[in-house]
N, CA and C atoms as a LAMMPS dump frame, in Angstrom:
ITEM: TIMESTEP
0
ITEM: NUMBER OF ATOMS
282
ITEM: BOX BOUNDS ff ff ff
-5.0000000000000000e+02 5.0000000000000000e+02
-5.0000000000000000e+02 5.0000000000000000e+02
-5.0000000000000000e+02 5.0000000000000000e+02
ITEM: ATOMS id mol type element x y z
1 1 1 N -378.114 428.112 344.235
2 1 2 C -378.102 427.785 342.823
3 1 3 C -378.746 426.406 342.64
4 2 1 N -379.473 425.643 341.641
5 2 2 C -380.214 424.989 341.639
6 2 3 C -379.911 423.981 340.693
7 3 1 N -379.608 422.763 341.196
8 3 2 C -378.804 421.549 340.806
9 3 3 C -379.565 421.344 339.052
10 4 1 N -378.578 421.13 338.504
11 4 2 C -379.177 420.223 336.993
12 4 3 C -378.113 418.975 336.797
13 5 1 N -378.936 418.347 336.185
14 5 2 C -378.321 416.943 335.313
15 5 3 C -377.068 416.98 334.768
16 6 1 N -376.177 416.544 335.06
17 6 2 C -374.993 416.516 334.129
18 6 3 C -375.432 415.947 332.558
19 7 1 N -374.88 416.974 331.483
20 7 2 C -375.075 416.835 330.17
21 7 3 C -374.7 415.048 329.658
22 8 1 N -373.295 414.561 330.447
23 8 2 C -372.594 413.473 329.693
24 8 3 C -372.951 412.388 330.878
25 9 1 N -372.913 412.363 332.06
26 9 2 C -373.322 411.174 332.999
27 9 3 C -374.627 411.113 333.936
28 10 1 N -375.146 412.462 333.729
29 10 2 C -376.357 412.553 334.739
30 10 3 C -376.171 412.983 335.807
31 11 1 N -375.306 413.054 336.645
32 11 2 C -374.964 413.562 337.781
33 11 3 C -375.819 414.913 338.548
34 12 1 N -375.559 415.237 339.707
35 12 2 C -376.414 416.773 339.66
36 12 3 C -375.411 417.371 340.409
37 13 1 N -375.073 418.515 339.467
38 13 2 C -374.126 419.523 339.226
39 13 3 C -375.125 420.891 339.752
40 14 1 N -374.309 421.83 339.735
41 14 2 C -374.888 423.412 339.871
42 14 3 C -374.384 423.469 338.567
43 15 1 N -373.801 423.249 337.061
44 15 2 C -373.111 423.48 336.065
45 15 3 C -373.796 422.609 335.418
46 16 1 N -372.967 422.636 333.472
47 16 2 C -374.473 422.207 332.432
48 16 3 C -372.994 420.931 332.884
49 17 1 N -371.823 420.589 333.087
50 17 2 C -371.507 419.058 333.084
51 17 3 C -370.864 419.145 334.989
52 18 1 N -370.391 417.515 335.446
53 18 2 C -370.181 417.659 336.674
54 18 3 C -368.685 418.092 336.756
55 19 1 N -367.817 418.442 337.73
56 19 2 C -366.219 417.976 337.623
57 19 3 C -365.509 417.354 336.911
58 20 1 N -366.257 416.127 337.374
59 20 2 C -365.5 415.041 336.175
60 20 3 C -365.765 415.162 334.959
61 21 1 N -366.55 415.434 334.207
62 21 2 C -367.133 415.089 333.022
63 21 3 C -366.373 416.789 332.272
64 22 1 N -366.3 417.705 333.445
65 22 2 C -366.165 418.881 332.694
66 22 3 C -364.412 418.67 331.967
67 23 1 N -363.918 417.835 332.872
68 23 2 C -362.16 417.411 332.394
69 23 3 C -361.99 416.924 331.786
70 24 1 N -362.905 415.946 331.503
71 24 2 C -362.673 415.209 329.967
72 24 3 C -363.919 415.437 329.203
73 25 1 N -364.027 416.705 329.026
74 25 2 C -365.006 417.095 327.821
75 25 3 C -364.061 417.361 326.45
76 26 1 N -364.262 416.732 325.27
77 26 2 C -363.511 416.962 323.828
78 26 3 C -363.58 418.944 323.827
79 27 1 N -364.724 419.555 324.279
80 27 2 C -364.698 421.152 324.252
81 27 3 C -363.551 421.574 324.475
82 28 1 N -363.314 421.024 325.729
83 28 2 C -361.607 421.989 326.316
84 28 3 C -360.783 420.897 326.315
85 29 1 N -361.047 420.292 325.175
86 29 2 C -359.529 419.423 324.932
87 29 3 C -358.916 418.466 325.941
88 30 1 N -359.996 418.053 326.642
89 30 2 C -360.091 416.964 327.967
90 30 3 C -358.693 417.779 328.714
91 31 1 N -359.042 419.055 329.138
92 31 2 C -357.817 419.416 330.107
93 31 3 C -356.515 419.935 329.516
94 32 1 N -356.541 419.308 328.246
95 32 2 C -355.111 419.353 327.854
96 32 3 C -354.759 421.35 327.455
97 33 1 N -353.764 421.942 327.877
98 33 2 C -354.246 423.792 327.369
99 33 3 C -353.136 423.786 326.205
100 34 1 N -353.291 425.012 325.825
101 34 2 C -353.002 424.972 324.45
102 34 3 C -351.521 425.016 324.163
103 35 1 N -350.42 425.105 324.737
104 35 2 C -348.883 425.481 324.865
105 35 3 C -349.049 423.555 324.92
106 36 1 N -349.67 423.161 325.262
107 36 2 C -349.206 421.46 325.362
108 36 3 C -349.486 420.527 324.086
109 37 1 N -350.574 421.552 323.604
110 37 2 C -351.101 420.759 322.051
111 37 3 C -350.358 421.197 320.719
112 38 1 N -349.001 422.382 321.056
113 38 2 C -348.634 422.858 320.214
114 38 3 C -348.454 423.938 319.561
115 39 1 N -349.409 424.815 320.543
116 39 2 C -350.321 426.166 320.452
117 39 3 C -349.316 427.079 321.07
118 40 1 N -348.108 427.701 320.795
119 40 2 C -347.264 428.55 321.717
120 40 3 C -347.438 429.71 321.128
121 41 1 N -346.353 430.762 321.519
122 41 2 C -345.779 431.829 321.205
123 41 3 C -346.804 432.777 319.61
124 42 1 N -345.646 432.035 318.986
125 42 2 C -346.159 431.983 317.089
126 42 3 C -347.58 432.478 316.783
127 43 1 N -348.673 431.14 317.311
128 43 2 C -349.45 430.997 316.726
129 43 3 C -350.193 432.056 317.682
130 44 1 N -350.245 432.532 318.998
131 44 2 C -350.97 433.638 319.685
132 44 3 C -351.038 435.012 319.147
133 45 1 N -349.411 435 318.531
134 45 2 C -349.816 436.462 317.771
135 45 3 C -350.474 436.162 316.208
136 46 1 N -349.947 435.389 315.546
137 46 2 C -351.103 435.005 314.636
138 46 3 C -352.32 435.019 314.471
139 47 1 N -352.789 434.325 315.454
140 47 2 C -354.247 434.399 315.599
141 47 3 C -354.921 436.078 316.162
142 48 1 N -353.822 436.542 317.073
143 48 2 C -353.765 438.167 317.367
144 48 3 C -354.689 438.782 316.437
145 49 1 N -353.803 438.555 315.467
146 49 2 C -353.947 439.416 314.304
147 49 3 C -354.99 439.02 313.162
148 50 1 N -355.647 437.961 313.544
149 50 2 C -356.77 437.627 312.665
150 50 3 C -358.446 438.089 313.142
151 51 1 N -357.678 437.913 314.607
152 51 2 C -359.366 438.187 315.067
153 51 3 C -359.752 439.788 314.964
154 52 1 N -360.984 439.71 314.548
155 52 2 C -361.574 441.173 314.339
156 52 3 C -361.904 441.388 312.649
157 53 1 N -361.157 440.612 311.852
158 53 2 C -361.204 440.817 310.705
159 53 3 C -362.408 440.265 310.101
160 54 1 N -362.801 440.702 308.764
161 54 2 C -364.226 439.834 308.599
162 54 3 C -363.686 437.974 308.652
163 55 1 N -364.669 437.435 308.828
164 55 2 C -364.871 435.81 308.714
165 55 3 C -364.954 435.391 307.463
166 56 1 N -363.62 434.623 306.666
167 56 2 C -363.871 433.933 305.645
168 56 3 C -363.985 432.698 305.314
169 57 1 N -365.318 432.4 306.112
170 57 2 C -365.952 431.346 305.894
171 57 3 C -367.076 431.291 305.196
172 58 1 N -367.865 431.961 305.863
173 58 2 C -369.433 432.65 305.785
174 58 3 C -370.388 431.651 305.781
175 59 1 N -370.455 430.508 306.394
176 59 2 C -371.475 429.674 306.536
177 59 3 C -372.736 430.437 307.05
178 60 1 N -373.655 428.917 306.672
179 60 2 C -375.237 429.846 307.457
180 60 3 C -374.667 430.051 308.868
181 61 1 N -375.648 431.202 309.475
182 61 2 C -375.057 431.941 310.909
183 61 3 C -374.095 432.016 310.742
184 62 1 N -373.43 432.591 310.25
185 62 2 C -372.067 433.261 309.995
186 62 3 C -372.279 434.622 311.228
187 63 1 N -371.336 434.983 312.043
188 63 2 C -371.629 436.562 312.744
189 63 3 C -370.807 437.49 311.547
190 64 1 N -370.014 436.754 310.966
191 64 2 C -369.147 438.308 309.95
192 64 3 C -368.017 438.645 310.625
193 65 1 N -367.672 438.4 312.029
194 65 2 C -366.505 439.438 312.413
195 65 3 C -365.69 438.024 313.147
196 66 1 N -364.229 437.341 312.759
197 66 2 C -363.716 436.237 313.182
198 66 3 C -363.102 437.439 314.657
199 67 1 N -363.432 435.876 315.504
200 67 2 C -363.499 435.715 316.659
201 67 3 C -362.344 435.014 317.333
202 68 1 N -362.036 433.985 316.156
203 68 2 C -361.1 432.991 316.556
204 68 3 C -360.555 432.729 315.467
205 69 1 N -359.236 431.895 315.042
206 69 2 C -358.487 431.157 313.704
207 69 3 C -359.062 429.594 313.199
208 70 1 N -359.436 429.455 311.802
209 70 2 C -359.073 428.785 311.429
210 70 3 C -358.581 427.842 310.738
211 71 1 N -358.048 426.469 310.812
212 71 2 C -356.916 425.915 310.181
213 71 3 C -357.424 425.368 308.762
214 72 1 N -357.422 425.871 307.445
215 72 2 C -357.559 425.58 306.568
216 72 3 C -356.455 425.557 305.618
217 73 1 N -356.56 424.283 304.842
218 73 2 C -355.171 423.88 303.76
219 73 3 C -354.014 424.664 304.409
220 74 1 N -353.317 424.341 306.008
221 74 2 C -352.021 424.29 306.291
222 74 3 C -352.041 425.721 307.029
223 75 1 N -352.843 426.35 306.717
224 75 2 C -352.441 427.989 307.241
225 75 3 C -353.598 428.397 308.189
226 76 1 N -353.473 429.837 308.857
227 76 2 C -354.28 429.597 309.791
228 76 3 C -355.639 431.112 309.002
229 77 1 N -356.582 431.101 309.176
230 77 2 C -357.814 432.095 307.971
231 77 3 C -358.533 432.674 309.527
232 78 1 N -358.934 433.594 309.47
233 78 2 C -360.091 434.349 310.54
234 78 3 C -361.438 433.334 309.886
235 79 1 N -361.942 432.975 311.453
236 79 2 C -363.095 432.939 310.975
237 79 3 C -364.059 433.197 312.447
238 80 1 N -365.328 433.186 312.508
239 80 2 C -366.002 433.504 313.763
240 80 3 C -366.41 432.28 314.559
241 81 1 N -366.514 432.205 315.915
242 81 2 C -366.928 430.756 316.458
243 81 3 C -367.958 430.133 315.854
244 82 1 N -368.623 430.273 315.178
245 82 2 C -369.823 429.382 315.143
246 82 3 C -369.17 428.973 313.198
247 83 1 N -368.644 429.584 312.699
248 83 2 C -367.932 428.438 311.592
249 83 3 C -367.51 427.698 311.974
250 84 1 N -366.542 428.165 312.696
251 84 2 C -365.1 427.266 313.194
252 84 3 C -366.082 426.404 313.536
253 85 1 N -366.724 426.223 314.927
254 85 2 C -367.358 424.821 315.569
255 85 3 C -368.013 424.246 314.123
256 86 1 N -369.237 425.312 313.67
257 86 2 C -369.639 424.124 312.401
258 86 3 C -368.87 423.227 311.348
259 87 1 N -368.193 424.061 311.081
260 87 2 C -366.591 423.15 310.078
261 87 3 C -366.291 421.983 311.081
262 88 1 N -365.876 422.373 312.472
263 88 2 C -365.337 420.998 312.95
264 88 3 C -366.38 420.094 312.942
265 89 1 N -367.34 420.548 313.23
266 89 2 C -368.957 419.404 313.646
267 89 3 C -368.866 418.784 312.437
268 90 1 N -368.733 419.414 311.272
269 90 2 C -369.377 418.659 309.723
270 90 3 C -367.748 417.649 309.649
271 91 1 N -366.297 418.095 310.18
272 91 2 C -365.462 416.935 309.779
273 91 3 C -365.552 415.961 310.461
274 92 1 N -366.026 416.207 311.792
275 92 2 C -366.003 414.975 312.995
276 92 3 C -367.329 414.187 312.219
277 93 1 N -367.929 414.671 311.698
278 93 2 C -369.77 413.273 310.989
279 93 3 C -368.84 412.927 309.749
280 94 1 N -367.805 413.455 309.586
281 94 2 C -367.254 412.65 308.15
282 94 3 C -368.054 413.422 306.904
């Protein structure tokens, strides 16, 4: 397999970040899994039951079919990965 650059330090990885960088990437929550952030029981079947449904978000690239939950005004809404990430991208620039 054929070494590349680590995305965040440069390093040369067989992967797009190295070890280190992959543990404290904000993506996977620098390590932290989801029963530790709050994420138990409840909210697994919740979200269960959202995915598959259409996406009510509908941003540009919208896919239409939520994939994943998410957290809007307190409750949790279907929406597909690439809202969800764009919603978070547009709150993290403020």
């Amino acid at each position: 397999m054929p070494l590349r650059t680590c995305l965040d330090c440069g390093a040369l990885t067989p992967r797009s970040r190295c070890p280190d960088c992959e543990r404290t990437s904000t993506r996977n929550h620098r390590g932290v899994g989801r029963q530790a952030r709050g994420y138990g029981r409840e909210y697994e079947h919740i979200r269960a039951d959202l995915v598959g449904r259409p996406c009510v978000m509908g941003l540009p690239g919208c896919t239409g079919v939520a994939t994943t939950a998410q957290h809007q005004d307190g409750v949790l809404v279907p929406a597909c990965a690439h809202c969800n990430y764009a919603d978070g991208a547009r709150r993290m620039r403020g």
